[in-house]
C-alpha positions as CSV (number, residue, x, y, z in Angstrom):
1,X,67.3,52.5,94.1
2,X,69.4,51.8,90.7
3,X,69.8,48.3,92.5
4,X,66.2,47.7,92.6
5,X,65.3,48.7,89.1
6,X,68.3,46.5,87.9
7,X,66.7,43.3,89.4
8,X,63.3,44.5,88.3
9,X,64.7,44.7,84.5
10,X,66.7,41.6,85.0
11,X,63.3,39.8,86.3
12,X,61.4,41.2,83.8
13,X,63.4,40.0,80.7
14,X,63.8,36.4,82.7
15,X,60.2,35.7,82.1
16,X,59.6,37.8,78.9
17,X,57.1,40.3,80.5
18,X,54.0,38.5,79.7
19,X,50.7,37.9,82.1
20,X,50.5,37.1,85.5
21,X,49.9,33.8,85.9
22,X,47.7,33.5,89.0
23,X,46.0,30.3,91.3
24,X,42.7,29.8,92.9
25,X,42.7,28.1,95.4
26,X,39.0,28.0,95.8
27,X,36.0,29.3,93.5
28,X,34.1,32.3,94.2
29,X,32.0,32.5,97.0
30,X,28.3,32.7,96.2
31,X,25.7,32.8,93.1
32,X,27.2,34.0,90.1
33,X,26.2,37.7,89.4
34,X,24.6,36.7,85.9
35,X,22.6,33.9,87.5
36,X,21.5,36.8,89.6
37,X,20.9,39.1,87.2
38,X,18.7,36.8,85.2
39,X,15.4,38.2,84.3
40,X,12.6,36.0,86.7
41,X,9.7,35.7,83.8
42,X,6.3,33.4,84.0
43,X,8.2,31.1,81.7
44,X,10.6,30.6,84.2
45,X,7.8,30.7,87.5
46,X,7.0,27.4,89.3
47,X,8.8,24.1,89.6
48,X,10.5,22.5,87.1
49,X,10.7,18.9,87.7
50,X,14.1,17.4,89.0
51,X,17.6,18.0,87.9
52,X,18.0,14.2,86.9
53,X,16.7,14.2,83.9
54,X,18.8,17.1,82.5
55,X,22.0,15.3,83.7
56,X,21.1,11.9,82.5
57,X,19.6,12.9,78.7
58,X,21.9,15.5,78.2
59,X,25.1,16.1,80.0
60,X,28.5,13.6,78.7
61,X,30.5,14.9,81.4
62,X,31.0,16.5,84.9
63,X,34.5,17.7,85.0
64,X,34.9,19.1,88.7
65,X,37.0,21.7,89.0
66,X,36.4,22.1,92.7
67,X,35.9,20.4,95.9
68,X,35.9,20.8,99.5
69,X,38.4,19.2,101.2
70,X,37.3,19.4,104.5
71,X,34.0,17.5,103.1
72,X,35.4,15.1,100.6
73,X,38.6,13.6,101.4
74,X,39.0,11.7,98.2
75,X,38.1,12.4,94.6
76,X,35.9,8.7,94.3
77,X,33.7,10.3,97.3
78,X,33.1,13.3,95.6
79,X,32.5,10.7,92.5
80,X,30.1,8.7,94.2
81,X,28.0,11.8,95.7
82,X,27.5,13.0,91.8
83,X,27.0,9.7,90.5
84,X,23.8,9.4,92.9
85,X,22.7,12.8,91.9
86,X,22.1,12.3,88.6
87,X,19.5,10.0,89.2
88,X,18.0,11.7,92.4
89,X,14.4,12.6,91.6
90,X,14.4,14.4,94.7
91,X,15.7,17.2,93.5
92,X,13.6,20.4,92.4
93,X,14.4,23.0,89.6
94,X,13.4,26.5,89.4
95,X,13.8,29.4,87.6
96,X,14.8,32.0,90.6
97,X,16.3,31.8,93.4
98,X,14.1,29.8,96.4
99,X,16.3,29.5,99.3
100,X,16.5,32.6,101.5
101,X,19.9,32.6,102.9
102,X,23.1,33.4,101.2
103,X,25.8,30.5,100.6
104,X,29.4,30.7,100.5
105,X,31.9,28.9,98.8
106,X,30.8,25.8,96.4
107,X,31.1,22.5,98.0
108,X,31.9,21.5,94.1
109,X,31.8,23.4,91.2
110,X,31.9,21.9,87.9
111,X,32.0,22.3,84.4
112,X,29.4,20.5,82.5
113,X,30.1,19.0,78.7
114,X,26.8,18.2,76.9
115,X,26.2,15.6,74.5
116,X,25.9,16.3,70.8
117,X,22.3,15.8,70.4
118,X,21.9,18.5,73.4
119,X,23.9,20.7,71.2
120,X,21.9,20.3,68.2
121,X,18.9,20.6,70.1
122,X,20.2,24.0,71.8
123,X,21.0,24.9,68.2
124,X,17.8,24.4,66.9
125,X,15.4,25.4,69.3
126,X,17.4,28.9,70.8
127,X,19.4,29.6,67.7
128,X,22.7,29.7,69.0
129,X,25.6,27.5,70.2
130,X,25.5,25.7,73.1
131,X,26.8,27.1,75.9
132,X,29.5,25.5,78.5
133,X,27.5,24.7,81.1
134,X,28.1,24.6,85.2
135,X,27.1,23.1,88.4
136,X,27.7,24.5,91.6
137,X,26.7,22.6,94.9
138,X,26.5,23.6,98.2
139,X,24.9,21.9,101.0
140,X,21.7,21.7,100.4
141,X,21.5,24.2,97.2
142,X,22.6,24.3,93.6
143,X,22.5,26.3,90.9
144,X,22.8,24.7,86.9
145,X,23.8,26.6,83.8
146,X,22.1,24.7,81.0
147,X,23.3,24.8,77.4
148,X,21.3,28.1,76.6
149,X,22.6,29.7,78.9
150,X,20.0,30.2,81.6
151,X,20.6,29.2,85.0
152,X,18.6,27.2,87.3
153,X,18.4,26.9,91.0
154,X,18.3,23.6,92.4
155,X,16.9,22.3,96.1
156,X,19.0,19.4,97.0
157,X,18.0,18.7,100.1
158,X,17.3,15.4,99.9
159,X,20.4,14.2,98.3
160,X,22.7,16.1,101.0
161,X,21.0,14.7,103.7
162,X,21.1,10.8,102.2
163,X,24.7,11.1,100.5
164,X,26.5,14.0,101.7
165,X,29.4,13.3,104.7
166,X,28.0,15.8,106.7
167,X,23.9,15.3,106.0
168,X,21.7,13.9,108.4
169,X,20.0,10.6,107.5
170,X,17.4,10.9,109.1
171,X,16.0,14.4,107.5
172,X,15.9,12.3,104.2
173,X,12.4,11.3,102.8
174,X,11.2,8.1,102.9
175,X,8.6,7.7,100.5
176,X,9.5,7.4,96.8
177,X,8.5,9.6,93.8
178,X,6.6,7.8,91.1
């Protein structure tokens, strides 16, 4: 027993008794609890136009802190698949939750850097700093943390089905959005 507690002192002062440092090897499984938790209001009823629009005008980078490698089996396809989402206007944006079943783990989870104009424009309008904001995609679902803070919940559909490894080409719409 003195053994044991000798090497556990020893160990101890080896690494200077600070934190753990610990890995993920994959991000947490479903919707965030606070994008749960988020208050459904009139403001935020209906459809909200596409998803585009707020990664195009706003957003100055996508770093992706996630992906699936039994999807994606190199970073430039997982590149390519965001790429064409930003100007997919296929995409829907709601307020709540609008899918029915419960997802898993992220295909990709990223962390989203706004431009400075979003910033000042976050500043102005919510009175506060902007917020990091996040993207988490699974197949055909997202959900988008904008620079207030409020989440969104994205249909994808489209996009899996026409870029995604695993999609089915012919599920994809074929007439265009004006």
């Amino acid at each position: 027993m003195r053994i044991v507690l000798l090497i556990l002192l020893f160990a101890s002062s080896v690494y200077g008794g600070g934190p753990a440092i610990l890995f993920n090897k994959h991000p947490e499984s479903g919707i965030p609890p606070e994008a749960r938790a988020q208050a459904r209001t009139n403001s935020l009823s209906g459809a909200h136009g596409s998803l585009s629009p707020w990664l195009c005008d706003s957003v100055e980078a996508l770093r992706v802190q996630y992906f699936n490698p039994e999807s994606w089996k190199t970073e430039d396809q997982v590149r390519a698949y965001l790429v064409a989402l930003t100007t997919n206007q296929f995409t829907e944006l709601y307020g709540f939750q609008v899918w029915s079943e419960g997802v898993e783990t992220p295909e990709i989870e990223c962390l989203v850097d706004f431009n400075e104009e979003y910033q000042r424009k976050v500043l102005a309008q919510e009175h506060k700093t902007c917020h990091q904001g996040r993207l988490l995609l699974w197949q055909t679902e997202a959900c988008f943390r904008d620079g207030a803070g409020r989440w969104w919940f994205v249909t994808v559909f489209d996009h899996f089905h026409r870029h995604h490894p695993l999609g089915d080409r012919a599920l994809v719409r074929k007439e265009e959005r004006k």
